[in-house]
Backbone of each chain as ProteinMPNN parsed JSONL, in Angstrom:
{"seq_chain_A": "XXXXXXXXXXXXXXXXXXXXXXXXXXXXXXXXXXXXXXXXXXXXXXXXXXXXXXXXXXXXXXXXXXXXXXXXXXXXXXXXXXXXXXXXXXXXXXXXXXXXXXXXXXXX", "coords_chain_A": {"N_chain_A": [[0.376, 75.0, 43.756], [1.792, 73.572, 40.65], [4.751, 73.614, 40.544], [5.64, 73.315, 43.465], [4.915, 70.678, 44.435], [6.07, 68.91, 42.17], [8.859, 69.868, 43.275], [8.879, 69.119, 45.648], [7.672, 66.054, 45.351], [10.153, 65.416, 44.294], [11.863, 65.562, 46.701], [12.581, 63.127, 48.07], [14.535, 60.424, 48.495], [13.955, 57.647, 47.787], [11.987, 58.194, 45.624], [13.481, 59.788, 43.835], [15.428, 57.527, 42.946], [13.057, 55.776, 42.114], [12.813, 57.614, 39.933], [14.78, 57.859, 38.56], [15.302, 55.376, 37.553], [13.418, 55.281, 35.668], [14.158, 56.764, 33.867], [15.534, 55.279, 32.401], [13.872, 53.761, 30.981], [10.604, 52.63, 30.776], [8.914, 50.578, 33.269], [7.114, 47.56, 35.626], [5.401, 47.551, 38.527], [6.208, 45.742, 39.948], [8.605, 45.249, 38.994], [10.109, 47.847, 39.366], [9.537, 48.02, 42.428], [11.719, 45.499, 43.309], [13.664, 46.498, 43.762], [14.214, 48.266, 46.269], [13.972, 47.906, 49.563], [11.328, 47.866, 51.571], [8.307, 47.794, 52.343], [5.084, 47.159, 50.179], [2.711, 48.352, 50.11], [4.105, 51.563, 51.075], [5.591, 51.415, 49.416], [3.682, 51.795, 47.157], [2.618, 54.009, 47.629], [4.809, 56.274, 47.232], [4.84, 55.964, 44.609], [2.33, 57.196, 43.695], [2.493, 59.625, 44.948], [4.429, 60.572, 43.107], [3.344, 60.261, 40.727], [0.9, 61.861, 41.196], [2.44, 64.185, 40.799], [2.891, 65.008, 38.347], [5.276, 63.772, 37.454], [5.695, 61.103, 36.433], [3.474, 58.771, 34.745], [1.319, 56.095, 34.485], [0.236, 52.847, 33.248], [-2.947, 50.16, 33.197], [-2.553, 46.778, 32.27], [-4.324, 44.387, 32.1], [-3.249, 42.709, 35.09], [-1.205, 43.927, 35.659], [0.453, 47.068, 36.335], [2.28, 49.48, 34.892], [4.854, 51.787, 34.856], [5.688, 55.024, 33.344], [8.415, 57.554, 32.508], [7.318, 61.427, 32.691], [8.625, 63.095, 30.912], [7.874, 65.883, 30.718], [7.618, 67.228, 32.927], [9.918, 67.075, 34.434], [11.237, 68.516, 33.26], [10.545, 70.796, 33.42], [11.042, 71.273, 35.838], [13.75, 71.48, 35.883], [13.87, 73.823, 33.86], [13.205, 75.838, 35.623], [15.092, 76.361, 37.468], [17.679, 76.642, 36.032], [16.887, 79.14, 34.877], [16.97, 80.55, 36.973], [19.618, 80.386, 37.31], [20.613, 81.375, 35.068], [20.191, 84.209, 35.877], [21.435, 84.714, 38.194], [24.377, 84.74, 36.746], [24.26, 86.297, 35.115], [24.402, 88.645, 36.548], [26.818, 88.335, 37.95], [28.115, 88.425, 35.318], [28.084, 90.898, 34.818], [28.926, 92.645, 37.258], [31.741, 91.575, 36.782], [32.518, 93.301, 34.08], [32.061, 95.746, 35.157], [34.006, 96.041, 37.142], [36.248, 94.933, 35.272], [36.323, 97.7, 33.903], [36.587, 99.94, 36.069], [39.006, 99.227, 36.345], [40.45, 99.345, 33.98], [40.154, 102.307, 33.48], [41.979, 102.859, 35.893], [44.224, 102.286, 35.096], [44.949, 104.0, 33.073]], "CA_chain_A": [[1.103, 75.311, 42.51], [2.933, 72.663, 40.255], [5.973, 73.341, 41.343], [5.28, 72.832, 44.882], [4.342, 69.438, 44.131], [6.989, 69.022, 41.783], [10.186, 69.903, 43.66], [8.362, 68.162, 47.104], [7.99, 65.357, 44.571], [12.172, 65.076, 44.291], [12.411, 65.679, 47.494], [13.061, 61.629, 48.431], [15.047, 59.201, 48.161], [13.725, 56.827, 47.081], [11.356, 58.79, 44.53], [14.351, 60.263, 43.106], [15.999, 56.602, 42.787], [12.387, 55.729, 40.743], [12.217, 58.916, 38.608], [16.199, 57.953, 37.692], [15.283, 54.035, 37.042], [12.701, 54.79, 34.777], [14.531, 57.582, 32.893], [16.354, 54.356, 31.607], [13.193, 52.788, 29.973], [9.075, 52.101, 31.797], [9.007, 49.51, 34.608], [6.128, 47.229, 36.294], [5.544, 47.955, 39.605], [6.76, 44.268, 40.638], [10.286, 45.262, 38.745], [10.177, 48.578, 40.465], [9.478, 47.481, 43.759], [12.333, 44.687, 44.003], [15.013, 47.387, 44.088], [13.866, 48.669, 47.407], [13.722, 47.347, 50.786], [10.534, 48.364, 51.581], [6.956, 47.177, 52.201], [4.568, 46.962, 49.101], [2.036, 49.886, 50.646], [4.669, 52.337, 51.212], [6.117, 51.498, 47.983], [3.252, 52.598, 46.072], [2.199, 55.567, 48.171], [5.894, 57.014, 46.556], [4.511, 56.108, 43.44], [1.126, 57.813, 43.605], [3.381, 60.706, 44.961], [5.128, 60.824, 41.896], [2.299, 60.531, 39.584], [0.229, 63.326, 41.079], [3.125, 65.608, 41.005], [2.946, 64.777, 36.812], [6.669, 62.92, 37.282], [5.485, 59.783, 35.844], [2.608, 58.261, 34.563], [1.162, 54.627, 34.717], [-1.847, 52.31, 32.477], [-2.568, 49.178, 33.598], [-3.022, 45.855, 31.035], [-4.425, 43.352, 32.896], [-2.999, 42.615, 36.554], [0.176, 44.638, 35.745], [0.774, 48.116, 35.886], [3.272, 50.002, 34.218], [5.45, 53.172, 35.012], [7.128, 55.423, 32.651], [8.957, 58.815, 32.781], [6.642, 62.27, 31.917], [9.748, 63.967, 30.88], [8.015, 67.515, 30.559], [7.493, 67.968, 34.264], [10.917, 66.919, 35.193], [12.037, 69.172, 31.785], [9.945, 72.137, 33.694], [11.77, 71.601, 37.22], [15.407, 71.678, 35.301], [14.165, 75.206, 33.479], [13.078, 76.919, 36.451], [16.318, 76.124, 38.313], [18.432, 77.216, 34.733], [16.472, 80.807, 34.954], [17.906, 81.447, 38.425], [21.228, 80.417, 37.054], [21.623, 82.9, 33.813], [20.076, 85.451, 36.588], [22.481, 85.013, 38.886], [25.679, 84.264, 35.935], [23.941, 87.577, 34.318], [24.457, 89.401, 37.418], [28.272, 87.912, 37.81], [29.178, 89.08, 34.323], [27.903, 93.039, 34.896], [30.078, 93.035, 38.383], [33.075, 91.452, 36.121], [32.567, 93.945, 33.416], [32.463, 96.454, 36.022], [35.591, 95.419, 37.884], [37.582, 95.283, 34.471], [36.198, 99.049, 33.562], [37.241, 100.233, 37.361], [40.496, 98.079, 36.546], [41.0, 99.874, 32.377], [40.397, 103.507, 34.397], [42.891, 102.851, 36.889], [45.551, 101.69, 34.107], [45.128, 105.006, 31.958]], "C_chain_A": [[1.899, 74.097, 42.056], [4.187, 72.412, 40.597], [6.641, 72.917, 42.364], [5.896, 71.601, 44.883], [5.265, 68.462, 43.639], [8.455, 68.432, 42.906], [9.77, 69.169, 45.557], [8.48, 66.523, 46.189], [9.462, 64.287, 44.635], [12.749, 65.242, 45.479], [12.833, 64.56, 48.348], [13.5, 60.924, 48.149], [15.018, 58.963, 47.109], [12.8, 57.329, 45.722], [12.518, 59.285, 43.578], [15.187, 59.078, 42.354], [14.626, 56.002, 41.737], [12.5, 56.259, 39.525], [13.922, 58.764, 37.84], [16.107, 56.563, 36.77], [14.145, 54.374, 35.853], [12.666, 56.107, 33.698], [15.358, 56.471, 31.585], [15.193, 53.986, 30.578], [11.537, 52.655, 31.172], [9.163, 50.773, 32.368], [7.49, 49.07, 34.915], [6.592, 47.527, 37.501], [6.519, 47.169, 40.802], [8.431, 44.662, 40.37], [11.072, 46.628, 39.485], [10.725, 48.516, 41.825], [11.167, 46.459, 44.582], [13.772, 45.62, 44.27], [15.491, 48.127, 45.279], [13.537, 48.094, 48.466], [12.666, 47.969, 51.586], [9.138, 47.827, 51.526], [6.208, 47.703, 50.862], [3.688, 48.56, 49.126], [2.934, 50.756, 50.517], [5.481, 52.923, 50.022], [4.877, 52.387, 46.675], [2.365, 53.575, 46.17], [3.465, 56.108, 47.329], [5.199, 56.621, 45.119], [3.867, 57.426, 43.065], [1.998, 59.289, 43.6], [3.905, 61.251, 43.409], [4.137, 60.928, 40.232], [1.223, 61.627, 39.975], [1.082, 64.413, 41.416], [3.236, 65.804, 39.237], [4.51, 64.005, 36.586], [6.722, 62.097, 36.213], [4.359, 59.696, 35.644], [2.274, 56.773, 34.482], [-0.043, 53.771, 33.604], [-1.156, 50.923, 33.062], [-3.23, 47.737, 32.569], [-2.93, 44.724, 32.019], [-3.934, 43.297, 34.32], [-1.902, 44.071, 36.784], [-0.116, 46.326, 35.31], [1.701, 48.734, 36.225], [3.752, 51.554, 34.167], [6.228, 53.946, 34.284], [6.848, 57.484, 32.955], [7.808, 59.743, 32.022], [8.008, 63.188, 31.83], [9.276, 65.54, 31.069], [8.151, 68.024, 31.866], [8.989, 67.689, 35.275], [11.743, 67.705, 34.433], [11.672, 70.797, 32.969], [10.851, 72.609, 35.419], [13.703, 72.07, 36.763], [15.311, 73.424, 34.883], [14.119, 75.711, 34.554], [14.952, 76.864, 37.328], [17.557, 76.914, 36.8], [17.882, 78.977, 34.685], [17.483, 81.255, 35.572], [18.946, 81.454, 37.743], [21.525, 81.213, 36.489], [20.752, 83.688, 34.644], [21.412, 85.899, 37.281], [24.424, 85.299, 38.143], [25.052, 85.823, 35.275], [25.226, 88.758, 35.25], [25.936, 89.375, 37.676], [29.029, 88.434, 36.614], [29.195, 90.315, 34.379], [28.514, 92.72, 36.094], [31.088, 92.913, 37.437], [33.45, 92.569, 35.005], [32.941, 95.128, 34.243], [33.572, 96.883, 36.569], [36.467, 95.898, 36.877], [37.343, 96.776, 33.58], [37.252, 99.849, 34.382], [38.895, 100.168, 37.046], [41.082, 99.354, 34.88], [41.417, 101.588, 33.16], [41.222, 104.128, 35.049], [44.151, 103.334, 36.098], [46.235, 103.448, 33.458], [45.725, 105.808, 32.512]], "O_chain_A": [[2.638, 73.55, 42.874], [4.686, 71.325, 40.889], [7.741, 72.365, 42.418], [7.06, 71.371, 45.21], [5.455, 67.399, 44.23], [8.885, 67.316, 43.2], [10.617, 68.862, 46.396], [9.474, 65.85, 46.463], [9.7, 63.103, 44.875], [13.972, 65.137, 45.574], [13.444, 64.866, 49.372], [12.922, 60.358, 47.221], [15.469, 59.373, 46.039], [13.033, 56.676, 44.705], [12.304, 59.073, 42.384], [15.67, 59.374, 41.261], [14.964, 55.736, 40.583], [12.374, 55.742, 38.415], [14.249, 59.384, 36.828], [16.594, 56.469, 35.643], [14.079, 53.474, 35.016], [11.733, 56.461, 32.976], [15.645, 56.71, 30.412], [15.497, 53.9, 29.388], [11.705, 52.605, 32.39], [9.579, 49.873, 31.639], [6.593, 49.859, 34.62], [7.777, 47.745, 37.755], [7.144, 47.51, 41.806], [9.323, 44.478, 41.198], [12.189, 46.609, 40.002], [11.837, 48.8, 42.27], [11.615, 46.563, 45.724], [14.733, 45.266, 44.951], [16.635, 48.543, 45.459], [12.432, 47.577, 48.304], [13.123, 48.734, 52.434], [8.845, 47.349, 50.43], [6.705, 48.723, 50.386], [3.913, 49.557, 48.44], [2.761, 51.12, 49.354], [5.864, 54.047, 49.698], [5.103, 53.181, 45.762], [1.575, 53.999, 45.327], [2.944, 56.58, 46.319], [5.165, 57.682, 44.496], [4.354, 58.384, 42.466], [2.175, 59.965, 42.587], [3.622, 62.315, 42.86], [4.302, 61.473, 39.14], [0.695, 62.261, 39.061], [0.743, 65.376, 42.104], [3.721, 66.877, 38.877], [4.803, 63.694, 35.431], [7.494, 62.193, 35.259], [3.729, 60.529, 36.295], [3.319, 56.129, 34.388], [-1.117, 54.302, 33.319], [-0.006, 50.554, 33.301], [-4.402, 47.801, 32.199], [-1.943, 44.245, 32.577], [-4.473, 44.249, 34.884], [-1.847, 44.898, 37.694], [-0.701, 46.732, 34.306], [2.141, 48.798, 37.373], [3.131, 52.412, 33.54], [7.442, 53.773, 34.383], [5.942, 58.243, 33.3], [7.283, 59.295, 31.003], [8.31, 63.938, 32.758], [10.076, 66.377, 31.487], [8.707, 69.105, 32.06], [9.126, 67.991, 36.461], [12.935, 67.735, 34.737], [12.517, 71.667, 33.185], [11.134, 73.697, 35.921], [14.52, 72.795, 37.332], [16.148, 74.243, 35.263], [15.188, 76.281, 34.772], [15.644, 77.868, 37.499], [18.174, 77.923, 37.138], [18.678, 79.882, 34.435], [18.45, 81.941, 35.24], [19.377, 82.57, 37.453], [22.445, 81.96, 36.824], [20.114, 84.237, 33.746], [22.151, 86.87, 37.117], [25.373, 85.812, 38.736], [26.034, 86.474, 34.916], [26.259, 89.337, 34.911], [26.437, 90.498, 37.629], [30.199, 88.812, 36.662], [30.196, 90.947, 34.041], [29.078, 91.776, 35.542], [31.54, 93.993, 37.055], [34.651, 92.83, 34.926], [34.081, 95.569, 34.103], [34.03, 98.02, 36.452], [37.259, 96.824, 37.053], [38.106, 97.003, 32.642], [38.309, 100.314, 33.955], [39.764, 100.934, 37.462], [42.091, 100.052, 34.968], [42.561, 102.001, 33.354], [41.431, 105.341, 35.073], [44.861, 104.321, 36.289], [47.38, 103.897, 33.41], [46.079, 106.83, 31.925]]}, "seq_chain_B": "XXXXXXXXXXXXXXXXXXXXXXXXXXXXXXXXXXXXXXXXXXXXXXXXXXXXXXXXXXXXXXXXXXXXXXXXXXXXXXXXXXXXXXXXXXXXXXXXXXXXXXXXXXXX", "coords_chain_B": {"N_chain_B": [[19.723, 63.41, 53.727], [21.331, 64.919, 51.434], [20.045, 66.124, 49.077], [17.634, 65.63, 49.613], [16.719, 67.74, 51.492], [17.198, 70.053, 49.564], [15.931, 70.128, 47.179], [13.452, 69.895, 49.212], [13.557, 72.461, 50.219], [13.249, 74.131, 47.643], [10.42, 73.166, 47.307], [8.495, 75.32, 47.499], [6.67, 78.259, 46.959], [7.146, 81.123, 48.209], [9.769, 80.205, 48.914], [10.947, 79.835, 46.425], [10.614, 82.234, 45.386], [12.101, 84.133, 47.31], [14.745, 83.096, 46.085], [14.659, 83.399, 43.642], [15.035, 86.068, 43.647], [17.129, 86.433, 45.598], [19.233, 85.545, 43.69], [19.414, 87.74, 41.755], [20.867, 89.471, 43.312], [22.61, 90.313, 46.853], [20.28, 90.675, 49.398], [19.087, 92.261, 52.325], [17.286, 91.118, 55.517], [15.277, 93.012, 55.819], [14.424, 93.827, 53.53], [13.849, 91.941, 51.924], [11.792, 90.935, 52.909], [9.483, 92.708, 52.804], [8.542, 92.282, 49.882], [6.751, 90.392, 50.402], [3.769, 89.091, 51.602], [3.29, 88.73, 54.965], [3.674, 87.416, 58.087], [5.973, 88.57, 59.863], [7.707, 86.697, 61.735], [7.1, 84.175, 60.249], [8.481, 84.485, 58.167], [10.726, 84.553, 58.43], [11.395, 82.243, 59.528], [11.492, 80.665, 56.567], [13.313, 81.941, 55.328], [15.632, 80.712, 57.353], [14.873, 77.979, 56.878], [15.673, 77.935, 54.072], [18.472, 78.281, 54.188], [19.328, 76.209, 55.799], [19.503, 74.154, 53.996], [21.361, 74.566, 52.387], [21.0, 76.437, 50.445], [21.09, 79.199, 50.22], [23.325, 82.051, 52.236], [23.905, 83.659, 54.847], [24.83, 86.739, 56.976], [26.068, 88.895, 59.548], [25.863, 92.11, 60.061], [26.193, 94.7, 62.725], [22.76, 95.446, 63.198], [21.777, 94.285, 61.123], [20.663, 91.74, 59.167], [22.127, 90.068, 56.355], [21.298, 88.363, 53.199], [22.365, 85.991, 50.88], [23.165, 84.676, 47.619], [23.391, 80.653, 48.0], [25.259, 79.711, 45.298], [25.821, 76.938, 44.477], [24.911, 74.956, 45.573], [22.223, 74.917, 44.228], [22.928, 74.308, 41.938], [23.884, 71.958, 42.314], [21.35, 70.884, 42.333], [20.22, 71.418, 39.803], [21.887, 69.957, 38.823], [21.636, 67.319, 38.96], [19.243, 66.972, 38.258], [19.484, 67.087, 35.073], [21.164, 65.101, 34.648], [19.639, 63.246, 34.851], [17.721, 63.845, 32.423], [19.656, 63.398, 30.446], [20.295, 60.544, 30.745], [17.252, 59.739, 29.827], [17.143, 61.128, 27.547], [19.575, 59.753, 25.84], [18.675, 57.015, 25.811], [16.18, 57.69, 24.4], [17.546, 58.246, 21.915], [18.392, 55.887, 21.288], [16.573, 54.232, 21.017], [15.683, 55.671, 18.641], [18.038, 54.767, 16.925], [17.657, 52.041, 16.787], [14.875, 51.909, 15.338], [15.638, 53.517, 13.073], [17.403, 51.226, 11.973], [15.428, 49.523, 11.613], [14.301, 50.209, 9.769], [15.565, 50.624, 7.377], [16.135, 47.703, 7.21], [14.179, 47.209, 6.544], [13.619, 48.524, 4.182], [15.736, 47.137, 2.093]], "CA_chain_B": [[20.746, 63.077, 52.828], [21.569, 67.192, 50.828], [19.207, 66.331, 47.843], [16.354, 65.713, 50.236], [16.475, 69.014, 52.074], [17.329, 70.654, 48.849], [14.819, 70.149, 46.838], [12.189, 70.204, 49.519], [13.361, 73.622, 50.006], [12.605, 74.286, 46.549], [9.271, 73.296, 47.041], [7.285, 76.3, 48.507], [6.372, 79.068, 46.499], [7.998, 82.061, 49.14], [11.22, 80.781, 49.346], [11.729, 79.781, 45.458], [10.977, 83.565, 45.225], [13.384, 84.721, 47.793], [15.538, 82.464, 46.05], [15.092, 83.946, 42.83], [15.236, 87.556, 43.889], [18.677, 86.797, 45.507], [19.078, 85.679, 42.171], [19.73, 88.916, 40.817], [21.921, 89.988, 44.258], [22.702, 90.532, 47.978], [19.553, 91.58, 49.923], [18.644, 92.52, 53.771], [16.022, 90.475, 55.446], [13.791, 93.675, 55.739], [14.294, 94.382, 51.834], [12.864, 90.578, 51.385], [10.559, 90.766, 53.652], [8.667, 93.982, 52.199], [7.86, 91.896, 48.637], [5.618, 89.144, 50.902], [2.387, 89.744, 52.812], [3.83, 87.704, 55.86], [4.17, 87.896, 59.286], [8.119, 88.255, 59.927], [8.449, 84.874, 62.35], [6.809, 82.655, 59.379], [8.914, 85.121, 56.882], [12.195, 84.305, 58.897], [11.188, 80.794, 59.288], [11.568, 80.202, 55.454], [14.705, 81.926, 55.42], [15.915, 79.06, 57.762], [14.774, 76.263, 55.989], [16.531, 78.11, 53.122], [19.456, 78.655, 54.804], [19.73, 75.071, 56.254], [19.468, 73.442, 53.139], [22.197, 75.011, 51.491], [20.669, 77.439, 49.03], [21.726, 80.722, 51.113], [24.123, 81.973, 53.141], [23.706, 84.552, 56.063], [25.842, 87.478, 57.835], [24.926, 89.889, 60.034], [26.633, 93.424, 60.696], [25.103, 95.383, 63.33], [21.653, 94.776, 63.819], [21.336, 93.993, 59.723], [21.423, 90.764, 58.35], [22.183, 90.066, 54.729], [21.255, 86.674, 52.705], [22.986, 86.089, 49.786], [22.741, 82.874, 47.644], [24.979, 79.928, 47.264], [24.916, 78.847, 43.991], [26.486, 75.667, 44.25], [23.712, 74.576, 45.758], [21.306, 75.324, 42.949], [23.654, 74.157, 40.938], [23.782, 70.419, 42.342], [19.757, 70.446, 42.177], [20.096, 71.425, 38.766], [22.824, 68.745, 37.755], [20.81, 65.864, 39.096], [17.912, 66.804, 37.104], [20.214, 67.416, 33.667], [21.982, 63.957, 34.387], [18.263, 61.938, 34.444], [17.529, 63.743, 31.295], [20.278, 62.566, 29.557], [19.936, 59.381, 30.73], [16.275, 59.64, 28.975], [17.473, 60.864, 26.028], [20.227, 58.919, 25.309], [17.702, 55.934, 25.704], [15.849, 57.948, 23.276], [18.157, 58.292, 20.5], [19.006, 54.312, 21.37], [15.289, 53.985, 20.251], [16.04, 56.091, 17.321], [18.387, 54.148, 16.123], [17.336, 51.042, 16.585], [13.722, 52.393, 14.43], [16.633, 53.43, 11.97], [17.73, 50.001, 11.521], [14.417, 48.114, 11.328], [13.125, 50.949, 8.492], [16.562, 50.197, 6.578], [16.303, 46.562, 6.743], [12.602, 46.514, 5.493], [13.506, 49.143, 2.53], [16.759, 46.513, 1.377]], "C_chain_B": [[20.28, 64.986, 51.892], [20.581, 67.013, 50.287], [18.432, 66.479, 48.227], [16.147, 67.132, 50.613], [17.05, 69.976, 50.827], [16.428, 71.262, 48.079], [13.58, 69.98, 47.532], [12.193, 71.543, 50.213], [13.339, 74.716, 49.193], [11.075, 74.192, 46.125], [7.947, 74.136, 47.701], [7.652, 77.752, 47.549], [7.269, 80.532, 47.38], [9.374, 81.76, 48.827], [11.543, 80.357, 47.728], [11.573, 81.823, 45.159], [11.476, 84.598, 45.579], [14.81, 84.392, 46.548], [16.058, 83.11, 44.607], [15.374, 85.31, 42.689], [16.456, 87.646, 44.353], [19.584, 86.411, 44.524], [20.278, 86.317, 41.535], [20.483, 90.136, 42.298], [21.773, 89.869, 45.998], [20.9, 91.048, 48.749], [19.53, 91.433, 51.392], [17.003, 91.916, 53.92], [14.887, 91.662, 54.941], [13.168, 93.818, 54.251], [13.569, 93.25, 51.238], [11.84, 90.179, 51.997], [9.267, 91.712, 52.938], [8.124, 93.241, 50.529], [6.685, 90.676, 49.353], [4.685, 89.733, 52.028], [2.508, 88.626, 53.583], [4.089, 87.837, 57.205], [5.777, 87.338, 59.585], [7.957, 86.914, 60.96], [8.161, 83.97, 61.173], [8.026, 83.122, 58.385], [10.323, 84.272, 57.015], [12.701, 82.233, 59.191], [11.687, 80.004, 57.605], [13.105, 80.666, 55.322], [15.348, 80.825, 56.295], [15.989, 78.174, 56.89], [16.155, 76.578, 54.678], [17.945, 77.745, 53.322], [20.081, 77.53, 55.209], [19.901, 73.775, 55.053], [21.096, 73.722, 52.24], [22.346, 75.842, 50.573], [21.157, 78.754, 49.562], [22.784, 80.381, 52.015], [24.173, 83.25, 54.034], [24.712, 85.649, 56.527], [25.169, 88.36, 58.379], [25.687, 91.096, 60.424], [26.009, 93.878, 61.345], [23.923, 94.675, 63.532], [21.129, 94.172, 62.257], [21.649, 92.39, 59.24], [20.907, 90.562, 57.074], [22.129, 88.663, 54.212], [21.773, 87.212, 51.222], [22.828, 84.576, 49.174], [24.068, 82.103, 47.357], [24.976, 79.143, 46.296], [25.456, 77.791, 44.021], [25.663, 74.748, 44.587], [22.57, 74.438, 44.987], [21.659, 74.639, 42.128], [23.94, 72.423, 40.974], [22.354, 70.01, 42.041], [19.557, 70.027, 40.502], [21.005, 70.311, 37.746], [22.042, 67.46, 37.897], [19.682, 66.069, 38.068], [18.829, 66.478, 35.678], [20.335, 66.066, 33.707], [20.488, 63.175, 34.053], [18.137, 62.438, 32.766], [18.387, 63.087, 30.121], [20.306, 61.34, 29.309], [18.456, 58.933, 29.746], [16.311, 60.139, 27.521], [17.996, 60.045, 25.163], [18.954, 57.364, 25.322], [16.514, 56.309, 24.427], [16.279, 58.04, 21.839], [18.802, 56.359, 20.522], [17.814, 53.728, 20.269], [15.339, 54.314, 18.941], [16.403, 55.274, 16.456], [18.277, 53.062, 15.465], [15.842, 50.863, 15.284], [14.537, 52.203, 13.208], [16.638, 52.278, 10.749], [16.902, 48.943, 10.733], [14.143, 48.755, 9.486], [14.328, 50.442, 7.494], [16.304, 48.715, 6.236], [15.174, 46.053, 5.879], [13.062, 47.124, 4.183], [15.034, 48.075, 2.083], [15.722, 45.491, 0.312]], "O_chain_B": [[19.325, 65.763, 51.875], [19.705, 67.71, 50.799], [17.809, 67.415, 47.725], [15.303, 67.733, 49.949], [17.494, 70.989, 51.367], [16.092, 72.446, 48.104], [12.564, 69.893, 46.842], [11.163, 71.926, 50.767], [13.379, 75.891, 49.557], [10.524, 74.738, 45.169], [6.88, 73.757, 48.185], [8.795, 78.205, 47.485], [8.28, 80.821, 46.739], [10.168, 82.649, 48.519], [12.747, 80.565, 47.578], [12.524, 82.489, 44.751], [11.55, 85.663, 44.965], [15.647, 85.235, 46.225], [17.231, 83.333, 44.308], [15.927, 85.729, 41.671], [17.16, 88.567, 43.939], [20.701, 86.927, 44.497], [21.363, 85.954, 41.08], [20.543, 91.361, 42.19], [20.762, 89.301, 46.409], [20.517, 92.108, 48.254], [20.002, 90.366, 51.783], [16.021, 92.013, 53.185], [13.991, 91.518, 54.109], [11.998, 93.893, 53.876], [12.815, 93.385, 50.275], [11.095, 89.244, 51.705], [8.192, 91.199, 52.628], [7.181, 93.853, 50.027], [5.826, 90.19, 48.618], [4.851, 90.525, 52.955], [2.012, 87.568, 53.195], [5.012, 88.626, 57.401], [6.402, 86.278, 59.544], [8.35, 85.931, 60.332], [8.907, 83.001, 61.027], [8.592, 82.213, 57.778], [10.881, 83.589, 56.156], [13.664, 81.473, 59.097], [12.183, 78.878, 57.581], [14.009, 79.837, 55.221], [15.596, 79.834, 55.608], [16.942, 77.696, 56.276], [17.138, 75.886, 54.411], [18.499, 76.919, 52.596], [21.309, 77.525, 55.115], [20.364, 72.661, 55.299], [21.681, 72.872, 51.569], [23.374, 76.089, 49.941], [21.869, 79.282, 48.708], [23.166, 79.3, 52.464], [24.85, 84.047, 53.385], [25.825, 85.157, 56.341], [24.038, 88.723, 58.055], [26.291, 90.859, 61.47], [24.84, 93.764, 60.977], [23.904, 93.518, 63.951], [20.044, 93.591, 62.253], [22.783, 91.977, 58.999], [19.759, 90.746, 56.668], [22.851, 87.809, 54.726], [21.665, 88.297, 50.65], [22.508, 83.573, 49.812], [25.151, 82.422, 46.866], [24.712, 77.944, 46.391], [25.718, 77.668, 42.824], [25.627, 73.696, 43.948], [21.872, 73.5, 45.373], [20.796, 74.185, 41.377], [24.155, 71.737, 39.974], [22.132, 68.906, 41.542], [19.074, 69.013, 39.998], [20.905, 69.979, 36.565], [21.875, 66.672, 36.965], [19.38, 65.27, 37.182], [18.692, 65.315, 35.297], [19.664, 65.511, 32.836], [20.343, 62.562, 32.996], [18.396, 61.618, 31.885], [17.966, 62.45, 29.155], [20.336, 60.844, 28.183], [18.51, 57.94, 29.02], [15.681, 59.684, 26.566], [17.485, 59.602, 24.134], [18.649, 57.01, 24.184], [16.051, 55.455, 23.671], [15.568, 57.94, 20.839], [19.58, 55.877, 19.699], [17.942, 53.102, 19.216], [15.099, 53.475, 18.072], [15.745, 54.907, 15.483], [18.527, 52.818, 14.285], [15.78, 49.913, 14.503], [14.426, 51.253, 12.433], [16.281, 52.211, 9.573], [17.158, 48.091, 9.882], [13.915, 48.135, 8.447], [13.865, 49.683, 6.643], [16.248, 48.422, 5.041], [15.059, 45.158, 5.042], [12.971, 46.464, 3.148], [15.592, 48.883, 1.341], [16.238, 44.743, -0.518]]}, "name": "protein", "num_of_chains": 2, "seq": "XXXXXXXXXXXXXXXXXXXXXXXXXXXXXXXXXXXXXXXXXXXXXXXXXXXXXXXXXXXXXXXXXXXXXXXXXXXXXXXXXXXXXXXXXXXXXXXXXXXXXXXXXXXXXXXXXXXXXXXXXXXXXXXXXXXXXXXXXXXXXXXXXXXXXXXXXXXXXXXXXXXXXXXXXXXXXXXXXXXXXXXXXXXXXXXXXXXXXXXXXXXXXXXXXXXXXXXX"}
């Protein structure tokens, strides 16, 4: 499932330290890379990571290739996480409503 | 480091749907166990992970125990994502403006 993939995706580091650098603006791999202490291989296994979870995407023009943000799939990990929230903030205002019924009841 | 084990216990289908079922309140393992076709050690296993990450929180009366969630937890997953987007927006409306500028200076 996407999501999987996704929120495994964000689940590193250093992937999370890419997917923030290139919310600024698209990167080569070379400008990428020097930000990390890190062998070259390992570096762009986290890539790949990140591009088959839909994170990012890449084309390459000539030697160089180029990384930029897929905002929808990092747009789609923010909603699902915002659901839960007005579930759970739903669920918090019917107790509070509750409470200050219990509470008006009492008063009368 | 939290974010890591946060979001990679976000990424498994079972426990985002524990996660969103406690959601919407308090439940008993058996009561979350009974929505998954699972054998209870793998079932209780995910609760763990959950549990160790930060997204739940546990008690046990008697022989019952109750998971409940901790939104604050959820709630840091969900700010890290928000903050990149902004960061990609604002870089987007930078773009904007700068477009703005050029289309203004050609129509003078």
């Amino acid at each position: 499932m996407q999501l999987d993939q996704l929120f495994s995706a964000l689940s590193d580091t250093t992937r999370r330290a890419v997917l923030a650098r290139l919310c600024k603006g698209p990167a080569a791999v070379s400008e990428l890379a020097q930000d990390f202490d890190m062998a070259l291989p390992s570096f762009t296994q986290h890539l790949r990571v990140l591009e088959d979870s839909g994170l990012v995407m890449s084309e390459k023009n000539g030697r160089v290739r180029t990384y930029q943000l897929a905002p929808q799939a990092l747009k789609e990990a923010e909603l699902w996480l915002s659901r839960q929230r007005s579930d759970w903030e739903s669920r918090f205002n019917q107790l509070d409503e509750y409470l200050n019924k219990m509470k008006e009841n009492r008063d009368v």
